[in-house]
C-alpha angles and dihedrals in degrees: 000000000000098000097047088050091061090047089058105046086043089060086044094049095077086054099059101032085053080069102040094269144105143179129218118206107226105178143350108206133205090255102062095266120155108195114183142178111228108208154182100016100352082071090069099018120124097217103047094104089060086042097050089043096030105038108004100057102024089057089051101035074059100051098039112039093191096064116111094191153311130264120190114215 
């Protein structure tokens, strides 16, 4: 799951870096568990915590059907 996960977030990152922003993945857990590091201007931003629920995790969620959800750190 690891690896799928990367990819994600690697597919995410242009997104977010198109705005200012960016994300680091920190750990994938055995649960099912994303935790992430949102960073440059997501880490202000107003609107991280609708980013993180309305874009982050459901792209993920998408890509990598085992995932329960995703934390940011």
């Amino acid at each position: 799951m690891q690896k799928d996960v990367e990819k994600a977030v690697e597919e995410l990152r242009p997104h977010l870096q198109a705005d200012g922003g960016d994300l680091e993945l920190v750990e994938v857990t055995a649960a099912g568990i994303v935790k992430i590091r949102m960073l440059g201007a997501c880490e202000g931003c107003p609107m991280r915590e609708m980013t993180l629920k309305q874009g982050i995790t459901r792209f993920i969620k998408k890509k990598v059907p085992g995932v329960i959800k995703v934390e940011a750190i």
